[in-house]
N, C-alpha and C positions, 0 to 999 in steps of 0.2 A: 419394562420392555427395553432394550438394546436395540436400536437400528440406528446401522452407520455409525455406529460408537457412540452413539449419544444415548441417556438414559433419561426414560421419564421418570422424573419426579414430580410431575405435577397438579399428579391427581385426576386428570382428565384423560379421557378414553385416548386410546393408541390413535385409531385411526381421525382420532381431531387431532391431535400430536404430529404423529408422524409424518404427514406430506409438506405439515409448515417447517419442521426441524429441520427433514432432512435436506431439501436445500440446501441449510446454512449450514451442514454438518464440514462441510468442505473449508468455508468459512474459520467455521471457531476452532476448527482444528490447526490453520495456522495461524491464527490469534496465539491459540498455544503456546505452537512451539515456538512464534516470536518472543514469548513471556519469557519459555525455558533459555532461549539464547540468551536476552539482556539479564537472565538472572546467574546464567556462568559467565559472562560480561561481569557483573557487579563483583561477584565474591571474587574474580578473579586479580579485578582491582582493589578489591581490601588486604591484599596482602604487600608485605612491605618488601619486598621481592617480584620482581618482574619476569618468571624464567619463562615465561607464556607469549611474553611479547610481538615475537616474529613466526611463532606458530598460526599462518594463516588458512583457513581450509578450501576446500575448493570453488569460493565465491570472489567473483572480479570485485565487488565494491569492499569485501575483508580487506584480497587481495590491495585494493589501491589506500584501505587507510593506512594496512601496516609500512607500505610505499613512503605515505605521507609521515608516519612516526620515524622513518630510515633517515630521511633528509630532513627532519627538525631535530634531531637526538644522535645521530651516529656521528664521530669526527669526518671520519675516511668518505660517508656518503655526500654529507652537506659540503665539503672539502670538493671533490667531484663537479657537484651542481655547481658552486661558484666557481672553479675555475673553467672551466669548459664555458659558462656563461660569459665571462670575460675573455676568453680566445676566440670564441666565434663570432661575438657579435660587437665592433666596434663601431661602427654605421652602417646605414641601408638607405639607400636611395634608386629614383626611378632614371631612367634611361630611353632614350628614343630619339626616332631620325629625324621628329621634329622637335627641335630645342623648344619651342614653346609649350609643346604638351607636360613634356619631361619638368620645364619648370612649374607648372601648375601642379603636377602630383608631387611633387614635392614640395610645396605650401603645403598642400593635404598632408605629408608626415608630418610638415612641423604642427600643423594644428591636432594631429592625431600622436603627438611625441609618439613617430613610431619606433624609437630607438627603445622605450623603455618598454612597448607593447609586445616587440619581440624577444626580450629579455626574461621578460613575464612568461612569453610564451612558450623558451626554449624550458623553463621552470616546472613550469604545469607539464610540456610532452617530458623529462627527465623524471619527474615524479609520476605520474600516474600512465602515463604511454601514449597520451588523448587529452585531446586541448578545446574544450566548448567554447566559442566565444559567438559575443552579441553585438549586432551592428545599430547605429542608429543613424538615420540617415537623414538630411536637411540640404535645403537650398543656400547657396551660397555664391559670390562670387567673388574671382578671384582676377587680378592682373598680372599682369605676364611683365615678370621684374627683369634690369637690366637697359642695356640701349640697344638701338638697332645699328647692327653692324655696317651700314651704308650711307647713313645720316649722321650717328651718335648723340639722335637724341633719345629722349627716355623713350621704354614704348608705354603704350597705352593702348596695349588690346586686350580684353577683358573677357573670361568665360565664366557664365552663369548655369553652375553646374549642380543635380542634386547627385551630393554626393554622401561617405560614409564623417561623421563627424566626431562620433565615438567610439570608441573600443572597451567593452566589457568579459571578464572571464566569469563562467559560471564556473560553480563548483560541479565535479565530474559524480560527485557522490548524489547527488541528488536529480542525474537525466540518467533519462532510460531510454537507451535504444528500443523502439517499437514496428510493426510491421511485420512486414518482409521484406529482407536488401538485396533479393534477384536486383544483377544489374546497377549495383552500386547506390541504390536508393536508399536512403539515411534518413529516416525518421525520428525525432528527438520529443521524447513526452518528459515533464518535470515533474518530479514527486513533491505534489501540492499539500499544503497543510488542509482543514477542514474551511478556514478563513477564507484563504487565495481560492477553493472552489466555489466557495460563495460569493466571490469577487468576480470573478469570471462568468457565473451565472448572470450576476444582475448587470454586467457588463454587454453580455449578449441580449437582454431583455430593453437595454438602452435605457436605464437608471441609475448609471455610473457610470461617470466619463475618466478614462485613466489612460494617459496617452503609452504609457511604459506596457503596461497590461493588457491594451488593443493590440499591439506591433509585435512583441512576442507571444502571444498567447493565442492560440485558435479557437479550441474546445477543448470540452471533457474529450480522454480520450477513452473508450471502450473496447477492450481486449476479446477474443474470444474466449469460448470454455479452457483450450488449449494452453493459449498463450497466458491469461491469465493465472493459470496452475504453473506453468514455468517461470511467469514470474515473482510468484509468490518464494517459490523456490529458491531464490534470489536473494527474499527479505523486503522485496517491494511489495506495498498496497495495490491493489488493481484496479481499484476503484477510487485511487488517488491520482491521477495523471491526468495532464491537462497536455494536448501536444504545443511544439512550439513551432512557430513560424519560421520552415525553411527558407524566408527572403531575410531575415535577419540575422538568423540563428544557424553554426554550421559547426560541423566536428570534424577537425582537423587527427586524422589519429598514425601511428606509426604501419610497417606495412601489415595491413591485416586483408585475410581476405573478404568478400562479401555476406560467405554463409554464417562469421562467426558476428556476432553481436559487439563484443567486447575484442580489442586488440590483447595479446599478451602482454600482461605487464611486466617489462623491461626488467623490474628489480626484482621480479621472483626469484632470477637465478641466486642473487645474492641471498634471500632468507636463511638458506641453510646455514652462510657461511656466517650472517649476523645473528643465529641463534645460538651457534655455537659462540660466539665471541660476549652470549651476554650470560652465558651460560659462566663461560670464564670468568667473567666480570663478577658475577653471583656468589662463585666460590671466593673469589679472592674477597668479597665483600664479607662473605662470613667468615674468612678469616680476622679479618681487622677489626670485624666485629666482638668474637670471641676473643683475641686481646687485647680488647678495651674496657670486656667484660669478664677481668679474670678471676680465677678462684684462688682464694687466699688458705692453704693449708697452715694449721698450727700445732705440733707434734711435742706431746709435754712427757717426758720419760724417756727412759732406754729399755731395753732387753735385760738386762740385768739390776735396773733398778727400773722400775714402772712407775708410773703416778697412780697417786691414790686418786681415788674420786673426788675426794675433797678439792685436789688440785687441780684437777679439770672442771670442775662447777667455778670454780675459783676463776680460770683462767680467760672460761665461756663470759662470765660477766667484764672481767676485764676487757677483752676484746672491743667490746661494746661501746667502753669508753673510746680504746684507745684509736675505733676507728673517726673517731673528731680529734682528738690528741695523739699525734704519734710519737708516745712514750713508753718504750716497751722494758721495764726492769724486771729481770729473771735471772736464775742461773746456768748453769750449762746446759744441764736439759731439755732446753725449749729451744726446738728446730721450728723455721718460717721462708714457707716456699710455698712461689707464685706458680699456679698452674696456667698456660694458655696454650695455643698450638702453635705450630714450627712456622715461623716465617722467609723460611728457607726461599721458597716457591712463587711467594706469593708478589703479586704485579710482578712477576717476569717476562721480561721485553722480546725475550726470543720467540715466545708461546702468541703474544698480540702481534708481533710482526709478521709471522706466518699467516695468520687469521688476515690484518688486515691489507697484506702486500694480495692477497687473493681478493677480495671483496674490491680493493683500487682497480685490481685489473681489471673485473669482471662492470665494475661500472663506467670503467673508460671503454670499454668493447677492445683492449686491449688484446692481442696474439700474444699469450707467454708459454714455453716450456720450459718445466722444470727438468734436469735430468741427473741423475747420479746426484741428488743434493744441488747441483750451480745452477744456477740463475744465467739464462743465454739470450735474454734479450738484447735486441740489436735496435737500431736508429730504424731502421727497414719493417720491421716485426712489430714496433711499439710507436712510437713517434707519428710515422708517417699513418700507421693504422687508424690510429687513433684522430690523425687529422683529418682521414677521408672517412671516418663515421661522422665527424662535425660536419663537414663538407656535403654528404648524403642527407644529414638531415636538415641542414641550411635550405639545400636543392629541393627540398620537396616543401616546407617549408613554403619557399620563391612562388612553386608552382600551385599553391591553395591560393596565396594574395594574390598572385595573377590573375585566376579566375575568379575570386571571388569578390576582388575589391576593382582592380582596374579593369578588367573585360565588362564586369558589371554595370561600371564607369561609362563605358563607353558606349555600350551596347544599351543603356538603361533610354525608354521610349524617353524621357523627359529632357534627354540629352543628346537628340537623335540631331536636331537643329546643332548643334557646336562641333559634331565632331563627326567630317565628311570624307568620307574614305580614308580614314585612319586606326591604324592597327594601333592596339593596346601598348601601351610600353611594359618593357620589362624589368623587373625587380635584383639588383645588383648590392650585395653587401659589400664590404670593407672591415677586413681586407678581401680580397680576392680570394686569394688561397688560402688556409688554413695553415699555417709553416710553425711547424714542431720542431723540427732538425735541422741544423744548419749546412745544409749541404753544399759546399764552397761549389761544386761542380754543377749542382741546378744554378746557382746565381750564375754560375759564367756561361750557361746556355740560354738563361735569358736577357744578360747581357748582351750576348751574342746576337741575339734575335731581334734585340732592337739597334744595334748599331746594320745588322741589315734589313732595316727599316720592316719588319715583320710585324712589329709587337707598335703601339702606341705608349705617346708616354704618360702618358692617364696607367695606361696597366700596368706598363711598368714600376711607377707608385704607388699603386696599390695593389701591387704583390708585395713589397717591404711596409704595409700597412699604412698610406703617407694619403692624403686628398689634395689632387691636383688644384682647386679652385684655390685651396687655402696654404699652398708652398706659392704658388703665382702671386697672392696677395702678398705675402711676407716681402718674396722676391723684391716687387715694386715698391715696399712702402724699403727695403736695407737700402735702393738704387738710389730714391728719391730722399731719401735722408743723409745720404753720404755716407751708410757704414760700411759700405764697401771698401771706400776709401781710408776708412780710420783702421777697418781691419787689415788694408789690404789682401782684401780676395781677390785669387785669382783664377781664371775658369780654366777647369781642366785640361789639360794636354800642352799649355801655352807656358812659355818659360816665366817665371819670379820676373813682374816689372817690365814685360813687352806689352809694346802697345798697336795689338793685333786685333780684330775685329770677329769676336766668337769665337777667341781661342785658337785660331786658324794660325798656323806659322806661315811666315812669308815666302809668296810663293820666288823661287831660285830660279836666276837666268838662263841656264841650264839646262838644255832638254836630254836626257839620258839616252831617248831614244835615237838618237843623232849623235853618239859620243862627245859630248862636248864636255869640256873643262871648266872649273871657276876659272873667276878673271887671276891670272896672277901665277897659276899654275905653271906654266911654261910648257913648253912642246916636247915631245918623243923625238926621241931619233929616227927618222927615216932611212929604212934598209935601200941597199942600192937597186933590191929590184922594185922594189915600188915606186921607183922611179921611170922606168924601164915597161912596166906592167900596159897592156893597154887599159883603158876607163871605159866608163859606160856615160850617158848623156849627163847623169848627174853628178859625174866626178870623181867616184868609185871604181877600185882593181875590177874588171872580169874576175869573174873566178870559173867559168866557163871556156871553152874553145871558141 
């Protein structure tokens, strides 16, 4: 009997069979075709040629590994991820209008090195487009470093805060969005081995204490009929997921909207372009292959005089030797030509530059047109574009840590006593701006901007990428050591060697507005009607009736 595709073979009547099979008929049907995947998987890996590589089909976790093969193995991808990683993220630090808070989150980075957590971070959103991370949270306290600005002695105010203490990145290949995200709701289940669910079981029965395992982990999670068939569809277990604890546990991902599960992954656009370029890679491989592996022809005779057979049996065993000894004695007869293919073509740089001057663009989110053949990218098109995609995703970026580490901060019941009517501080990188281009005419606008006191000079510093705490320190230790002196510096706008106070030129005895003279100058001639003229109280012509 056949039902639901399953066949009995097992000797027992249909209707004992059938209502237990069928069930599970749903079941072993994608056990299957799990099997038939990893088994085109396997052979597709036995070959010594890769031309399958960036063929991903229409699943986000294919999709995010062949992501992750782009940025371990391509030049122009991994090129990308580190440089962009290095333009955007020099430091980050908190900010707020109470200098004490400000300095207290900012212990928190250094004990959370968050320079490197964001680093990590911009890594995971550039490769997969979604970024899981895990929080761990502890009591701590911290003093508020520095002096007080009215005394100058140290301070000594202390806040005992529970706060985040670790940062952990999950792999994106192994959570599963679960639920329904009406409304922005993010549910994160882990696809658990058979161990970690029996870990969690006897964790809930309270026969294993596991502090990592309590704090992320909830329950088993249970799908519907529905959703489990979808995500089986997927390649995920349904009856492997354990949810995880949205107080710990958050996904950061790029703009996606609520109904889809999964964000687009960023580097799909590039597949085509890195299929086609390993596709190139493949030929030219089997070129160099094929002339390393050449055919040796050996031609005994001519058209007018032929070889006997004698001299070809002859000639077949010599070969034999000669190819350990290359010692070839014959007479004219004997023609020796090397067959392999034209290396005309092959690794030509015009063919890879085209390939990868498009796959750069497309991973910088670069604006290019091509037209008639030239290349018209501009400072405006490319440069600046690309620095306000860094900048967009910095921004958003800013606003997950906002909420999720210092609003939590503040707002969290255990931290209700420390921090009284104060707003969260805000998260501020370095540099500032993202500056690609040099555009002589922005710097002289924000020059401009601070000489009319607009701009501070903290921002002004770190728009040219510079930390005000740490040019001030320098500043005092050149003053106080005398290299000022030895260099003689001098502060700007002040002449070589005056000794003026802030650069300031001295001020002239001279008030312009009063036409007056230097000393020394000497006097105008006085016409004879100015002499003549009547004055006003202050000693001035009328110039009135």
């Amino acid at each position: 009997m056949e039902q639901n595709r399953v066949v009995n073979a097992s000797g027992l009547p249909d209707d004992v069979v059938g209502p237990a099979v069928g069930g599970l008929s749903q079941n072993i049907g994608r056990e299957l075709a799990r099997w038939v995947d990893d088994m085109r998987a396997s052979a597709r890996r036995s070959s010594i040629f890769d031309r399958a590589g960036y063929s991903a089909p229409d699943n986000p976790y294919s999709q995010m590994a062949v992501a992750r093969r782009a940025v371990s193995t391509d030049d122009i991808v991994a090129g990308v991820a580190d440089v962009t990683e290095a333009l955007a993220f020099q430091g980050v630090h908190w900010e707020s209008a109470n200098p004490d808070i400000a300095d207290v989150f900012n212990q928190i980075n250094g004990d959370l090195n968050m320079d490197e957590v964001m680093r990590v971070w911009h890594r995971e959103e550039f490769t997969y487009s979604q970024t899981i991370i895990g929080m761990w949270w502890e009591q701590k306290k911290y003093t508020v470093r520095g002096e007080s600005p009215d005394s100058g002695a140290k301070r000594r105010k202390t806040y005992d805060l529970y706060v985040p203490t670790g940062f952990t990145f999950l792999d994106p290949l192994k959570v599963v969005p679960v639920g329904t995200n009406i409304f922005g709701g993010d549910r994160l289940a882990w696809q658990a081995t058979q161990f970690e669910i029996q870990q969690v079981q006897l964790l809930s029965q309270g026969t294993l204490i596991d502090p990592v395992m309590s704090r992320f982990f909830l329950a088993p999670y249970i799908p519907d009929q529905w959703e489990a068939d979808h995500l089986a569809s997927l390649g995920v277990d349904p009856r492997r997921l354990i949810e995880l604890n949205p107080t710990n546990v958050f996904r950061h991902s790029v703009t996606r909207p609520d109904y889809e599960r999964f964000p687009d992954i960023r580097l799909k656009a590039a597949f085509g372009l890195l299929d086609l370029k390993q596709q190139l890679m493949e030929a030219d491989r089997v070129n160099l292959v094929g002339a390393a592996n050449y055919i040796l022809l050996v031609r005994k005779g001519t058209e007018k005089d032929p070889a006997l057979q004698q001299e070809v049996d002859a000639l077949q065993e010599n070969f034999k030797v000669v190819a350990k000894v290359p010692v070839i004695i014959s007479d004219h007869r004997l023609e020796i030509d090397i067959i392999t293919p034209k290396q005309d073509m092959v690794l030509s740089a015009e063919k890879y530059d085209t390939l990868d001057r498009r796959i750069l663009a497309r991973c910088l989110g670069a604006l290019t047109v091509a037209s008639s053949g030239q290349r018209n990218e501009t400072s405006l098109t490319v440069a600046r574009g690309v620095a306000r995609l860094l900048e967009s995703r910095r921004h958003m970026m800013k606003r997950s840590l906002e909420s999720r580490m210092a609003k939590a901060i503040v707002e969290h019941p255990l931290n209700a006593s420390q921090f009284k009517n104060e707003e969260p501080p805000n998260l501020a990188f370095t540099p500032r701006n993202v500056q690609l281009d040099a555009d002589s005419q922005v710097v002289q606008a924000v020059m401009a901007l601070r000489t009319q006191k607009e701009l501070s000079r903290e921002s002004i510093l770190e728009y040219f990428g510079f930390d005000q705490e740490v040019e001030a320190m320098r500043r005092e230790f050149e003053k106080e050591s005398g290299l000022d002196d030895t260099f003689g510096t001098v502060v700007p706008f002040t002449a070589s060697g005056a000794d003026t106070p802030n650069g300031t030129p001295p001020a002239s005895s001279v008030d312009g507005a009063k036409g007056g003279r230097p000393t020394g100058g000497g006097s105008s001639p006085q016409s004879p009607q100015a002499q003549t003229k009547p004055k006003t109280a202050s000693g001035n012509p009328k110039t009135g009736a």
